[in-house]
VOTOR-519428 format. One record per residue (C-alpha): residue number from 1; x, y, z. Coordinates in Angstrom, 3 decimals. Example, Ala and Ser with C-alpha at 12.3 -4.5 7.8 and 13.67 -1.06 7.14 Angstrom:
PT   resi         c1         c2         c3
PT      1     12.300     -4.500      7.800
PT      2     13.670     -1.060      7.140
//
This chain:
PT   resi         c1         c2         c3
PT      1      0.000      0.000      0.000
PT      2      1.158      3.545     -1.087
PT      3      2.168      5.718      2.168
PT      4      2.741      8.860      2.507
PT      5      5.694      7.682      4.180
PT      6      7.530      6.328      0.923
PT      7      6.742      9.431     -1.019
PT      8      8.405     11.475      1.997
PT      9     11.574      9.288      1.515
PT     10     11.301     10.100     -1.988
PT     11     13.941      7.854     -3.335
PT     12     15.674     10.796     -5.623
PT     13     18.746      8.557     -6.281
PT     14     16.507      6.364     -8.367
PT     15     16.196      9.453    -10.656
PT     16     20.393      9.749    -11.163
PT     17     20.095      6.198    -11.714
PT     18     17.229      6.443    -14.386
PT     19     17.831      4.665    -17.716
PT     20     19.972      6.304    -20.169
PT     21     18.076      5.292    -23.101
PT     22     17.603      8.459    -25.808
PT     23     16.027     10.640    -24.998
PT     24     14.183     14.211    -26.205
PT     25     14.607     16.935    -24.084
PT     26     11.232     18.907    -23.171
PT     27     12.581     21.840    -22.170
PT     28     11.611     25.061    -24.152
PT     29     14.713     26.842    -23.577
PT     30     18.089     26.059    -26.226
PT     31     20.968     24.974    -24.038
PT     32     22.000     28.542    -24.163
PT     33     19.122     29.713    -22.295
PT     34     18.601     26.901    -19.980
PT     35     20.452     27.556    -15.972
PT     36     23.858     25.179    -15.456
PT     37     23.779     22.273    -13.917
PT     38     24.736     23.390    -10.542
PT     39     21.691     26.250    -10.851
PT     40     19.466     23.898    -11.983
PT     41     20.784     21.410     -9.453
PT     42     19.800     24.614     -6.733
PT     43     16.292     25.645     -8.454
PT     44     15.736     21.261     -8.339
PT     45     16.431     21.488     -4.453
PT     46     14.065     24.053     -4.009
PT     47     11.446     23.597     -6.123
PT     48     11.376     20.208     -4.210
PT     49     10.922     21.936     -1.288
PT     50      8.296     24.389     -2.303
PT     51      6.435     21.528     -4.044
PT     52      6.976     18.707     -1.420
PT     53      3.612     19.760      0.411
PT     54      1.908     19.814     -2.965
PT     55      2.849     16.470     -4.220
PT     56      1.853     15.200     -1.204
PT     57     -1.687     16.778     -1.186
PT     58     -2.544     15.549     -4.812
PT     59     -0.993     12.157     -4.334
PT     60     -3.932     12.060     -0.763
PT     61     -6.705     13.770     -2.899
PT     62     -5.568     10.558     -5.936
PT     63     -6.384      7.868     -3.316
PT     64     -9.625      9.511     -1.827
PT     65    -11.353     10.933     -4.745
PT     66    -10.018     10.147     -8.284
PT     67     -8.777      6.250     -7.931
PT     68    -11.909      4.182     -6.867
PT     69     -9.526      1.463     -6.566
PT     70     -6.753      3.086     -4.178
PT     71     -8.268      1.075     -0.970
PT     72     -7.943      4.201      0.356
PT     73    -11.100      5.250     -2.068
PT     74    -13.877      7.685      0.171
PT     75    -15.951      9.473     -2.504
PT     76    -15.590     11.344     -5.873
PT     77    -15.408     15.314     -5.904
PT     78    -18.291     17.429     -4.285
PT     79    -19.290     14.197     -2.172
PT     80    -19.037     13.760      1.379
PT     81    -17.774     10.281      2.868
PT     82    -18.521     10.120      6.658
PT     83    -16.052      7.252      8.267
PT     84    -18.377      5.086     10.550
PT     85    -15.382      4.616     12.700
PT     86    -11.639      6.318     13.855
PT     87     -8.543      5.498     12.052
PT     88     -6.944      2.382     12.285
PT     89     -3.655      0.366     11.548
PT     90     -5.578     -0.383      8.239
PT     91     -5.387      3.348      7.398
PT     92     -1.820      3.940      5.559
PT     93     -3.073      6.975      3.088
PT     94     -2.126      9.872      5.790
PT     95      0.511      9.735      8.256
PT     96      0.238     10.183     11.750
PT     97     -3.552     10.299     11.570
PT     98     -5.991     11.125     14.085
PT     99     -7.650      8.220     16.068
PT    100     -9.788     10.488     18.425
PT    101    -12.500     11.716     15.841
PT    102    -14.074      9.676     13.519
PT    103    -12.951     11.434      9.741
PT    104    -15.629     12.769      7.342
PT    105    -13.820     14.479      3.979
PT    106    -15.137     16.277      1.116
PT    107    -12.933     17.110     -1.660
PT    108    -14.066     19.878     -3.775
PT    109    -13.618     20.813     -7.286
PT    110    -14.286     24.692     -7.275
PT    111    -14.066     25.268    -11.203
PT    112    -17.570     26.364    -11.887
PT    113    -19.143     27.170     -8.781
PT    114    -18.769     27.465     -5.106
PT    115    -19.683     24.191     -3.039
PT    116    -21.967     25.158      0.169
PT    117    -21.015     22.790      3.560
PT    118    -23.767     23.030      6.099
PT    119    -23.355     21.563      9.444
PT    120    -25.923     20.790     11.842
PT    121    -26.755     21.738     15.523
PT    122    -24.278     19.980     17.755
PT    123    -24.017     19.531     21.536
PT    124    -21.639     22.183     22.756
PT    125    -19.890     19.493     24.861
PT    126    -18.948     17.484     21.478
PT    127    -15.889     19.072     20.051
PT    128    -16.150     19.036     16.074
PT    129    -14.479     20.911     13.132
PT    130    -14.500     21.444      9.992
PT    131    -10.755     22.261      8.507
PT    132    -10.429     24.008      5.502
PT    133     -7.166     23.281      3.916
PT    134     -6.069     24.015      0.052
PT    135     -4.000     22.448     -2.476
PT    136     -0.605     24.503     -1.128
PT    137     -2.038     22.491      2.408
PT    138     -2.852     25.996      3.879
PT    139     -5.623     26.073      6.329
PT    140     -7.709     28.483      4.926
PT    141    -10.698     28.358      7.354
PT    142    -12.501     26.506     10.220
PT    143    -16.002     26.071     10.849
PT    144    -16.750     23.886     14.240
PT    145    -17.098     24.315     18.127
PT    146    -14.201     26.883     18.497
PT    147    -14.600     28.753     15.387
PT    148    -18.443     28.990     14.650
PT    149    -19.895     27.519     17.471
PT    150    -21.998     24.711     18.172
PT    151    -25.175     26.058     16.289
PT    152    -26.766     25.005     12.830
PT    153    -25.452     27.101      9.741
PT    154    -24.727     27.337      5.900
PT    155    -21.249     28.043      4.822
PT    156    -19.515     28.732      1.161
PT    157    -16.367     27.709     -0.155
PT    158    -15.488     29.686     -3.486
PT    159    -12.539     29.357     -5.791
PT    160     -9.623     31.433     -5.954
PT    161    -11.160     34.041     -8.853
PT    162    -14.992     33.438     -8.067
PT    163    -16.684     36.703     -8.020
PT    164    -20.494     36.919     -7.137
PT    165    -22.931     38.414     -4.498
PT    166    -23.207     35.953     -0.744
PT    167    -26.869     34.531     -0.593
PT    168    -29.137     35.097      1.868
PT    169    -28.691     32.660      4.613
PT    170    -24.705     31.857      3.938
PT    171    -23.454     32.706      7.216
PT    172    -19.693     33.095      5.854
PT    173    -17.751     32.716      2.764
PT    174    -14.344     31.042      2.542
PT    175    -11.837     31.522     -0.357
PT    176     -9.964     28.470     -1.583
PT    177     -6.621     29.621     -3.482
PT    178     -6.738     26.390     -5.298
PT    179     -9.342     25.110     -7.593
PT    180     -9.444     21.857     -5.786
PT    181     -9.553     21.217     -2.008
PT    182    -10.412     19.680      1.168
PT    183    -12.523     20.003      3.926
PT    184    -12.109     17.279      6.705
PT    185    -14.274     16.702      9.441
PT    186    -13.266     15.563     12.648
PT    187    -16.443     14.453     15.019
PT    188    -15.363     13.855     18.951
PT    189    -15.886     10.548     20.058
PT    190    -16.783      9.770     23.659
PT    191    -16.263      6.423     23.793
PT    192    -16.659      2.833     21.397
PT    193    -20.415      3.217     22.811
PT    194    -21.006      6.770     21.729
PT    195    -20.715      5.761     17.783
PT    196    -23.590      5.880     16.903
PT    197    -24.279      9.267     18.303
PT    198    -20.953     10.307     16.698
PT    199    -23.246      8.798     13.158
PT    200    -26.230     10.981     14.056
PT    201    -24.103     13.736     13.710
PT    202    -22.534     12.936     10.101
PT    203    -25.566     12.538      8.957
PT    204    -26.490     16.455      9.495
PT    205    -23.148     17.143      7.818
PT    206    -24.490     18.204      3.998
PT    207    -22.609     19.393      1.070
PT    208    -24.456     20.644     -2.231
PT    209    -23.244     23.162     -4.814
PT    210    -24.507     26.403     -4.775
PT    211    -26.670     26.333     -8.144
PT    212    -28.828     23.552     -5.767
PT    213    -28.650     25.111     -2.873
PT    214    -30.384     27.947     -4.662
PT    215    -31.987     25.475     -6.362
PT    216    -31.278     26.859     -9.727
PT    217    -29.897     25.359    -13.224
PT    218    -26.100     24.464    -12.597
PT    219    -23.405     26.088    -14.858
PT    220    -21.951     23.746    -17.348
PT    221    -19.766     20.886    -16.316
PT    222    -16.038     21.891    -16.224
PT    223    -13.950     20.102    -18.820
PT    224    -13.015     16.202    -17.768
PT    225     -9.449     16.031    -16.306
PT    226     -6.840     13.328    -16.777
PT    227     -5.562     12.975    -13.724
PT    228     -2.002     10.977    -13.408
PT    229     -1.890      7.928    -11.354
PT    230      1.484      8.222     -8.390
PT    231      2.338      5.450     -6.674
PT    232      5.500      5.388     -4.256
PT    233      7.883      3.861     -7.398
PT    234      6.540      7.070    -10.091
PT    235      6.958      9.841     -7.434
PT    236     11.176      9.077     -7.122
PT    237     11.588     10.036    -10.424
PT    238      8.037     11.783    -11.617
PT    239      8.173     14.296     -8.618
PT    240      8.385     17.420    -10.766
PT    241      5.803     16.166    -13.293
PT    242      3.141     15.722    -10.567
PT    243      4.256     19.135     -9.187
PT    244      4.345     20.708    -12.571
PT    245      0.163     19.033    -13.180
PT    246     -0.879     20.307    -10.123
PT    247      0.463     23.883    -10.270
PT    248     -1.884     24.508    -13.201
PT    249     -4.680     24.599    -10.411
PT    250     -3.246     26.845     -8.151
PT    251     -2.646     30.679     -9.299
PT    252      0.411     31.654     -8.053
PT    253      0.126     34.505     -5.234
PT    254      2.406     37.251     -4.755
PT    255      5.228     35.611     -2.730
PT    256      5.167     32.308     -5.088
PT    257      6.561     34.708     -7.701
PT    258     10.497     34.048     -7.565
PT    259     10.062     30.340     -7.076
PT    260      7.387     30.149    -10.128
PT    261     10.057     31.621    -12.116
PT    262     12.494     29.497    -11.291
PT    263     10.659     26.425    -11.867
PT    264      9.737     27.606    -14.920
PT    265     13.790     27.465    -16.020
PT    266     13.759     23.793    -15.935
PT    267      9.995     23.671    -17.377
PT    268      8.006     23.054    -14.554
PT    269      4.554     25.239    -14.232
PT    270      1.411     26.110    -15.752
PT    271      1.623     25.525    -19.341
PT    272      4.779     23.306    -19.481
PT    273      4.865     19.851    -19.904
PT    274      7.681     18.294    -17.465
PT    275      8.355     14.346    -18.472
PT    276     11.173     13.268    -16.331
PT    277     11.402     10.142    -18.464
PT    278     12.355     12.242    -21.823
PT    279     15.232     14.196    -19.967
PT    280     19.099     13.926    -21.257
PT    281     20.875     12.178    -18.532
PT    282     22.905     15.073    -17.503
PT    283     19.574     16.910    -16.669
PT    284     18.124     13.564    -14.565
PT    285     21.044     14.028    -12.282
PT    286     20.471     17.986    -12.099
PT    287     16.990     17.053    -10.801
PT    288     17.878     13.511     -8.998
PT    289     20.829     15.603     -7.126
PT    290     18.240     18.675     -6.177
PT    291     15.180     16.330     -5.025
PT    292     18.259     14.474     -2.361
PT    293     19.573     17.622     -1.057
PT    294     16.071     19.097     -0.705
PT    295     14.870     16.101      0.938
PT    296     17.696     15.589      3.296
PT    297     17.015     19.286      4.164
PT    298     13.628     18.686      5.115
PT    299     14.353     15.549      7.166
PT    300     16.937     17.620      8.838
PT    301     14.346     20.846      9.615
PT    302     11.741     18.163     11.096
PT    303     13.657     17.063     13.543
PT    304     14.551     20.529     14.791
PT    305     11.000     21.910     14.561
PT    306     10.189     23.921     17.084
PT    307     11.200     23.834     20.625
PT    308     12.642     20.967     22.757
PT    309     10.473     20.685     26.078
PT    310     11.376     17.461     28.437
PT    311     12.321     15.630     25.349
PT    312      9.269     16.463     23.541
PT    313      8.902     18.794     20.065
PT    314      6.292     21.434     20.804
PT    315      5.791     23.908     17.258
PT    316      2.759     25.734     15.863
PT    317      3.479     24.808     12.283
PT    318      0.448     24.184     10.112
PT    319     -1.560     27.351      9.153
PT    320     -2.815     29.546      5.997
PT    321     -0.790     31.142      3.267
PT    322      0.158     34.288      5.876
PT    323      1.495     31.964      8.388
PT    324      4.250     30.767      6.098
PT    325      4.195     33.879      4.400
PT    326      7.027     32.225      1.436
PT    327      8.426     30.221      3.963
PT    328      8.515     26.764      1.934
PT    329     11.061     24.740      4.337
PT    330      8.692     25.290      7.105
PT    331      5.577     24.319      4.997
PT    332      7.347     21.195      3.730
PT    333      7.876     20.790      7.055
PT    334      4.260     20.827      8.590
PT    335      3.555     18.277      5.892
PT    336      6.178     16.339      6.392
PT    337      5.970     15.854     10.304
PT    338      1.777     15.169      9.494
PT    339     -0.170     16.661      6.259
PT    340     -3.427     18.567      7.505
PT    341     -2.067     19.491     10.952
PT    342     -4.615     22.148     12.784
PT    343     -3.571     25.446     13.409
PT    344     -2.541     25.386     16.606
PT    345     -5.310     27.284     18.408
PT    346     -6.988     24.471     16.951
PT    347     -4.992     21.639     18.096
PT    348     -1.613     22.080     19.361
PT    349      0.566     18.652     18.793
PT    350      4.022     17.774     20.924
PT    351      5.873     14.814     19.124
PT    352      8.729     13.117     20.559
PT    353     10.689      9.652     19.465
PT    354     12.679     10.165     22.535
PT    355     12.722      9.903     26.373
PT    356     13.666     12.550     29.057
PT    357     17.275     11.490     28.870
PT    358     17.526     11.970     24.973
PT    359     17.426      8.847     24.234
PT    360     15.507      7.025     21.233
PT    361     12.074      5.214     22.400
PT    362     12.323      1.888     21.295
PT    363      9.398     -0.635     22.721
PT    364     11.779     -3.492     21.796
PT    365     14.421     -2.712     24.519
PT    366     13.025     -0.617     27.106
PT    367      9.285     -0.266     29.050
PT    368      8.188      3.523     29.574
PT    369      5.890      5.147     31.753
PT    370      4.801      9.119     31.210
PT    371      2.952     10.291     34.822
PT    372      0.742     13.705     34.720
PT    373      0.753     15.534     38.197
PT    374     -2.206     16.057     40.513
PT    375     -3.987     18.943     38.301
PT    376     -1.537     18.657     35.493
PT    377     -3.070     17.176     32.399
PT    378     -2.914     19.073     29.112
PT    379     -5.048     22.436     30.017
PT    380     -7.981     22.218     27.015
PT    381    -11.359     23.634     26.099
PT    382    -12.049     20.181     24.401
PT    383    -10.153     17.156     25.021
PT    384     -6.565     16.000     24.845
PT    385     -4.669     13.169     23.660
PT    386     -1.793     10.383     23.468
PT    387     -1.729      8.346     20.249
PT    388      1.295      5.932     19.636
PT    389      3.126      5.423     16.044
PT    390      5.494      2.731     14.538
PT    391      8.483      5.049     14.929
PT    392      9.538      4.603     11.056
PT    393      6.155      4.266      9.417
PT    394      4.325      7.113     11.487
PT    395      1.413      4.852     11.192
PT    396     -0.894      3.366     13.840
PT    397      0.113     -0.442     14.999
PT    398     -1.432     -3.364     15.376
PT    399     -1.576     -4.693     18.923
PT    400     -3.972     -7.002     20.661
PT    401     -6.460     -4.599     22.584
PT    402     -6.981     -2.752     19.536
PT    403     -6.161      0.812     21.535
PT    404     -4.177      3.132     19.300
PT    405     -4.221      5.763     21.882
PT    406     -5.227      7.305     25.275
PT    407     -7.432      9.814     25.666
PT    408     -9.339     12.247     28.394
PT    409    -12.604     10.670     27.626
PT    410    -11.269      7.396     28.870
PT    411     -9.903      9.132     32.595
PT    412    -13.327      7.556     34.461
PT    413    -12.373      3.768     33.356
PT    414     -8.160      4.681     34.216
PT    415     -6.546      4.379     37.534
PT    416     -4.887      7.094     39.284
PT    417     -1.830      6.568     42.066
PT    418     -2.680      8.012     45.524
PT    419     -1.528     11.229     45.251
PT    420     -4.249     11.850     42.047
PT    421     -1.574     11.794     39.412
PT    422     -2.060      9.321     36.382
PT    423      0.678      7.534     35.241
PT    424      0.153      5.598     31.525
PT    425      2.471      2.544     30.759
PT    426      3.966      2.925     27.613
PT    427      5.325     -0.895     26.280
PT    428      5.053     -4.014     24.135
PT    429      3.658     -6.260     26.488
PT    430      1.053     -6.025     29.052
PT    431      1.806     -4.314     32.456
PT    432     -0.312     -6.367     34.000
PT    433     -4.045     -6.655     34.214
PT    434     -3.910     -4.134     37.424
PT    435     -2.387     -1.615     35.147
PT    436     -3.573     -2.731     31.554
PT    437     -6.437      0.581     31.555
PT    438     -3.588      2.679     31.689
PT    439     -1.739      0.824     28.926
PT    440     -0.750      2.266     25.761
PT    441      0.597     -0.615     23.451
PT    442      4.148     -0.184     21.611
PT    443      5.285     -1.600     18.856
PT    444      8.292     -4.053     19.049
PT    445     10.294     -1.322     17.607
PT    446     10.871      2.322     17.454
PT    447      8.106      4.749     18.830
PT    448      7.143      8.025     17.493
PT    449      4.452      9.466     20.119
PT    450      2.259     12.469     19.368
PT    451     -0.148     14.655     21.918
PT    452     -3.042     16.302     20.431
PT    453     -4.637     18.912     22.846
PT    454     -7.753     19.955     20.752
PT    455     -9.094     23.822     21.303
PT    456     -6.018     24.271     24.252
PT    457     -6.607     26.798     26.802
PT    458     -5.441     30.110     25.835
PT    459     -5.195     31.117     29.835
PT    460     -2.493     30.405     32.205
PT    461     -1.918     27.047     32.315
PT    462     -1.515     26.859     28.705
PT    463      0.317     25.325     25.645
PT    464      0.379     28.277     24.010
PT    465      2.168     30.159     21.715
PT    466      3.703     27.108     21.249
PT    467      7.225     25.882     22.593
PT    468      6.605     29.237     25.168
PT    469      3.643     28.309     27.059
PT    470      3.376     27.921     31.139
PT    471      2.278     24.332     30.581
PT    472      4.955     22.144     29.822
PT    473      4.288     18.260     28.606
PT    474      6.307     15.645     30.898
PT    475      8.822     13.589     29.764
PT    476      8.711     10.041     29.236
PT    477     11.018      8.324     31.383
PT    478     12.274      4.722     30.957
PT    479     11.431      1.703     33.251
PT    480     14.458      0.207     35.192
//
């Protein structure tokens, strides 16, 4: 199955390897005009960062809406596809996904008209939200418990150039500033006996485009679109020509300017036609060389992200196109460490793959235990989280109680020590049936361990701003 993992570890030696075979060069541009091979090497490197995030995004939005037979398949464009359940070990498509909420997703195709999402009345002590997030993978808008309330309303997604009066009734308007995007839907779950309360809910979630939500004639259909199948094996050499596809959807804004034009040196960009397999050989290596140093860059920029607090990463990376404001290391970044991160006044996420000495969490070797003071859990207006992750895959893991994470909804069945803190067990095996509520399975292997504190206190104790806040998360400390 095709992770998001293997495209992330984008294989770009595979591309300097690439068959010699003649070839026809694509470019545009007579040798005289094209950049060296050490510029083109450097535009290669960071067009692979700028585009990382959007690679990455189209090769999600492939599985979910284009290829019905993905297995990752939820519904085609302008449809909404409510998970009955949370995210399992089965789900590979996204890494480090959420196993709190039960997923709903609508991807939208914007091209003719605006798509209206309307949500229904929900309990204000049910944390949902709607995230907004674009082809570039900026969060462009929330609707949900913190940022709309809990109440019933109508709300309308438009396209980047869509000009036209709001309707009566729309109680806001959000701008996409790509012609295709994503809304995902994550639906608080109380408890394996709350699902079908958690279902009552998706089923007030409705999408319908504006021409029938006016119930008028809709415009013409936009033109059919031949969308190019990625798998992990095309994306180490074809990275540029999915980049260069899905750039025709997304105007550039102002501060994509420089890095447009640079692309557009080695023919990559709205109106070019980028085929990686056609290239000379000296130009495969340009791009093969560029994609490696830009990916070891990345690698190297997740794993300082942020701040270091008791062993534990603590950033506010993911947000919209102001946040990064041209930033692209730091965007490639947010995707990298998990695509469609909240902002963090939405969810604020500490990672670690270490303990409080430094030293790498590995459930093979070593037991762990992480133990919240009296009064110390994460400080949230909604809920907080644990969820454990097979340290190389950053997926979920099998394990025989089928419990993928701890969460606060599950303090009444947990056991706190005598002084009211609550200590979790963090290990392969059992701790024993005395301590197994308080067990968080590991794999046999590496551990990469993320805290989600959803809608975190903006008073003292808090999280926030990230990596500065008065709360701090504890370190995990390793079992003599």
């Amino acid at each position: 199955m095709f992770t998001k993992r293997d495209l992330l570890r984008s294989a770009a030696l595979a591309a300097i390897t690439a068959s010699t075979a003649k070839s026809v060069p694509v470019y545009a541009q007579t040798s005289a005009d094209r950049p060296g091979f050490f510029k083109a090497k450097d535009i290669a490197e960071a067009g692979f960062i700028y585009g990382l995030p959007i690679v990455m995004n189209y090769a999600v939005m492939h599985e979910y809406a284009i290829d019905r037979s993905s297995g990752q398949f939820k519904a085609p464009f302008n449809q909404i596809k409510n998970e009955p359940n949370v995210f399992t070990y089965k789900d590979t498509a996204i890494v480090t996904p959420n196993s709190d909420t039960p997923y709903s997703f609508v991807w939208m195709d914007l091209r003719t008209e605006p798509v209206v999402l309307s949500v229904p009345a929900v309990d204000s002590k049910r944390y949902y939200s709607v995230m907004l997030c674009d082809g570039n993978t900026y969060n462009y808008g929330y609707i949900g418990t913190r940022a709309t309330g809990s109440e019933a309303g109508d709300y309308m997604v438009v396209g980047p150039d869509w000009k036209g009066d709001t309707p009566a009734g729309i109680k806001q308007v959000f701008r996409s500033n790509t012609l295709f995007s994503v809304a995902g839907y994550r639906t608080q779950l109380f408890g394996p006996d709350d699902l079908d309360k958690v279902k009552e809910v998706q089923a007030g979630y409705k999408v319908q485009m504006l021409s029938a939500y006016l119930k008028q004639t809709p415009p013409p259909a936009a033109p059919a679109i031949d969308f190019p199948t990625i798998d992990k094996e095309l994306v180490k050499t074809n990275f540029f020509d999915y980049l260069d596809f899905a750039l025709q959807f997304a105007p550039a804004q102002g501060n994509e300017n420089e890095i447009r034009a640079k692309l557009a040196l080695i023919g990559v960009g709205p109106g070019k036609t980028f085929n990686f397999k056609d290239l000379p050989l000296e130009q495969k290596l340009e791009i093969g060389l560029g994609m490696k140093e830009g990916q070891r860059k990345v690698d190297e920029a997740v794993g300082n992200v942020g701040k270091t607090v008791n062993g534990w990463r603590v950033s506010g990376l993911p947000g919209d196109s102001a946040h990064y404001n041209g930033d692209w290391l730091k965007r490639a970044v947010a995707a990298q460490a998990g695509i469609y991160g909240n902002d963090p006044e939405e969810a604020t996420y500490p990672f670690t793959r270490v303990d409080s000495d430094g030293q790498t969490l590995d459930g093979s070797k070593n037991s762990y235990t992480l133990t919240f003071a009296p009064g110390q859990q994460p400080p949230v207006n909604a809920f907080w989280s644990l969820t454990m992750y097979d340290g190389k895959s950053q997926l979920l893991i099998e394990n025989p109680i089928n419990r993928y994470l701890i969460n606060s909804p599950m303090l009444p069945n947990m056991k706190k020590n005598a002084d009211g803190s609550l200590t979790l067990y963090i290990q392969n095996k059992s701790p024993g049936a005395d301590k197994e509520a308080n067990w968080l399975p590991a794999p046999n292997d590496t551990i990469y361990l993320v805290m989600r504190l959803y809608w975190p206190k903006t008073e003292a104790p808090s999280i926030l701003p990230p990596g500065e806040g008065t709360w701090q998360p504890p370190g995990i400390k390793r079992v003599a």
